[in-house]
C-alpha positions as CSV (number, residue, x, y, z in Angstrom):
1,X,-25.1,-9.3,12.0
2,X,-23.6,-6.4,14.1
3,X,-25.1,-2.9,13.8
4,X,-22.2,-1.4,12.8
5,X,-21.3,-3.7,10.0
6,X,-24.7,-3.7,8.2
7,X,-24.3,-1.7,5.5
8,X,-21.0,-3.0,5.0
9,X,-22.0,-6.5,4.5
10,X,-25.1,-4.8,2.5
11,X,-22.9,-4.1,0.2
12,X,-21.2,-7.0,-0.4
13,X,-23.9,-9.3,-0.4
14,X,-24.6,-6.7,-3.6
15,X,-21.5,-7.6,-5.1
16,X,-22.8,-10.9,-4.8
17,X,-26.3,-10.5,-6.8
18,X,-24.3,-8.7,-9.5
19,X,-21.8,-11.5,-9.9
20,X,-19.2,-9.5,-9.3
21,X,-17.3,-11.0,-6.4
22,X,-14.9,-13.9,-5.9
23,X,-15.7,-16.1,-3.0
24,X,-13.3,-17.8,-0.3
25,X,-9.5,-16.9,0.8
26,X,-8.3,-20.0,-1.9
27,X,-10.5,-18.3,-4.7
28,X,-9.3,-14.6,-3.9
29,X,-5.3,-15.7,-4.2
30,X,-6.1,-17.5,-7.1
31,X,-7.4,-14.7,-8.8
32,X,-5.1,-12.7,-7.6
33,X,-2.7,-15.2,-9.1
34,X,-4.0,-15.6,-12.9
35,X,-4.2,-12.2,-12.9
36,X,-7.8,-11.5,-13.1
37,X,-7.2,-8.6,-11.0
38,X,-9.7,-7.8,-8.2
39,X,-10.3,-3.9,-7.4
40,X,-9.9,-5.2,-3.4
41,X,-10.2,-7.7,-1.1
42,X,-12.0,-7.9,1.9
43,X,-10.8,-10.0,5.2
44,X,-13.0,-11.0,8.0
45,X,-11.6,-9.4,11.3
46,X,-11.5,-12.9,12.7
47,X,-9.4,-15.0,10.3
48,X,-6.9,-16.9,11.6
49,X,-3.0,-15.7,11.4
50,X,-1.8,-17.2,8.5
51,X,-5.4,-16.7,6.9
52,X,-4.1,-12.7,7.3
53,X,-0.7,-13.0,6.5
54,X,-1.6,-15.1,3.1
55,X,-3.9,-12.1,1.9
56,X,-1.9,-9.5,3.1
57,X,1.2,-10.9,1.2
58,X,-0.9,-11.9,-2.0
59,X,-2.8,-8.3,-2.4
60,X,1.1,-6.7,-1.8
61,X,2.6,-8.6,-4.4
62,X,0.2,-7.9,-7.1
63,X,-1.0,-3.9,-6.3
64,X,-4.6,-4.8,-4.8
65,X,-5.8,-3.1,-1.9
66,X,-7.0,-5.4,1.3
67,X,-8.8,-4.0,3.7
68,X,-9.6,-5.9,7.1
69,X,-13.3,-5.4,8.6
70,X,-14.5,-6.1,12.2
71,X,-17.1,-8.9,10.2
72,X,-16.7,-12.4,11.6
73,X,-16.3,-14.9,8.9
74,X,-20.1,-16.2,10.0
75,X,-21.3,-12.7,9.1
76,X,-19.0,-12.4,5.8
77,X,-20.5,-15.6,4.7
78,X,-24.3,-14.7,5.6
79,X,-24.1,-11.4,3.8
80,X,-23.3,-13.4,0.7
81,X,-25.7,-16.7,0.9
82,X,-22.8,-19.1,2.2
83,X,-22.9,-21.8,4.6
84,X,-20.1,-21.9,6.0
85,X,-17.5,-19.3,7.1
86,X,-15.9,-17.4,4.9
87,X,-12.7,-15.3,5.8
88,X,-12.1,-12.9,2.5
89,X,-14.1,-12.0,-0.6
90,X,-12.6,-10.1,-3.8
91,X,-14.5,-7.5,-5.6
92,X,-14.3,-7.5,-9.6
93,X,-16.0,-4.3,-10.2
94,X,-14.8,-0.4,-9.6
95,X,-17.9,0.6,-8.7
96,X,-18.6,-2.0,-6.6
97,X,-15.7,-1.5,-4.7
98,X,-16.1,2.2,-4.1
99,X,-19.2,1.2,-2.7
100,X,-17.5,-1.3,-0.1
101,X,-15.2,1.7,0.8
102,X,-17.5,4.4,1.6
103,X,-19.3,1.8,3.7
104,X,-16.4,0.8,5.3
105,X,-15.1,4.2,6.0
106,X,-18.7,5.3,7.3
107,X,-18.7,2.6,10.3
């Protein structure tokens, strides 16, 4: 885990322990889909093209803000307890989510 992106991935790894985030780029559009509406979406800075383009087009179509961190998808899916890599994660909670913001706008 990069410096820079610690207390970034802090806080979403808190989102995790509260239950309140949806795990896994599949997961997020399906969400996004049945309209249990996510406050945001976070995107690994090193998912792959269409990866980007998916989330990018799902969060325009239904109003939910996507923002796009320098996180690898290894780091993304330490912070919250995964395996494997994981390139986007969707935060259920408002407060939550201003939490992921002020961390992303303070690296």
């Amino acid at each position: 885990m990069e410096k820079h992106n610690g207390a970034l991935l802090g806080a979403v790894g808190l989102c995790r322990k509260a239950g309140k985030l949806i795990m896994g780029t599949d997961a997020v559009c399906l969400a996004l889909r049945e309209q249990k509406k996510p406050f945001g979406v976070l995107a690994a800075g090193d998912c792959s093209g269409n990866t980007s383009k998916r989330l990018a087009d799902k969060c325009a179509s239904y109003g939910v803000p996507l923002c796009k961190t320098d996180a690898t998808c290894e780091e993304l899916a330490a912070a919250i307890g995964k395996g494997a890599k994981t390139a986007a994660v969707a935060v259920t909670d408002e407060n939550l989510w201003r939490l992921v913001l002020s961390r992303i706008n303070n690296s």
